[in-house]
Each structure stands twice: as C-alpha cells, then as structure tokens.
N, C-alpha and C positions, 0 to 999 in steps of 0.2 A: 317164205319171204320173197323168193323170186316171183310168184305167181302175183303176190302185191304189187311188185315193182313193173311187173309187163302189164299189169292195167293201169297203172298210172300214167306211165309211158304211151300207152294206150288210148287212154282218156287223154293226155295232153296234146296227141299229136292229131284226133280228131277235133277235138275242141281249137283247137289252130287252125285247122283248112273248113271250119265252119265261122270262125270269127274273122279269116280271109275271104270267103264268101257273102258273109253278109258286110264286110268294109267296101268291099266292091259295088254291093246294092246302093250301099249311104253313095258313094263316091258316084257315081251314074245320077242316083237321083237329085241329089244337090248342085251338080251342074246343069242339068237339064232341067228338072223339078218334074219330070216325067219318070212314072213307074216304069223299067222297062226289062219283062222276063226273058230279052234273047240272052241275058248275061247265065241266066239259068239254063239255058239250053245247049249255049256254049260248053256248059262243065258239064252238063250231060253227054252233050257228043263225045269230049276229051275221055270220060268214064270208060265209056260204051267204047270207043277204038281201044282203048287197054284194057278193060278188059277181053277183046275179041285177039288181040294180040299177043295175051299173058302167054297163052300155053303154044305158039307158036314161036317167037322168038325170047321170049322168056322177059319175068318182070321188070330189069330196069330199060333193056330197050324200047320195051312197051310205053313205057312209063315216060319213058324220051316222046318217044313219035304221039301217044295219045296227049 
C-alpha cells in the first residue's frame, strides 16, 4: 500500500510542475500571441543549476538557488 501511495504522490506532484509549465506557455502566448521557447529554457537552466548543486550543498538549498 505504501509503494501505491508514493506513486501517486508521485504522479501528482509531477503532473503539477508539468501543468505549471504548460500554464506558463498558454499565459506568454496569449499576451503576446507569440510562441516563445526561452520560458523552456528558463526551467532548463533552473534544472540544470540544481541539479549541479544537489550533491554539493544538498537538495533543498539547491532547490532555493536553482
């Protein structure tokens, strides 16, 4: 039953920062009415500095600074 409950928790909490990602797209292109992928590169860079930070100062201050 635990192993259920940590993929659902799981699944819900990436299914979150994916339907914050694409509200971000809608919200950019409906003001602008331009497609525009630096909002994707943005959360690429944030990624990419925590993860290069995780094993250095450890995950949640990573997770602060990236």
């Amino acid at each position: 039953m635990t192993t259920f409950v940590e993929l659902v928790l799981g699944g819900l909490s990436i299914g979150s920062v994916y339907a914050l990602i694409a509200l971000g797209f809608v919200v950019i292109f409906k003001a602008t009415e331009v497609v525009n992928f630096a909002h994707a590169s943005l959360l690429l860079a944030g990624g990419y500095v925590t993860a290069v930070l995780h094993d250095d100062i450890g995950f949640w201050p990573a997770l602060l600074v990236g």
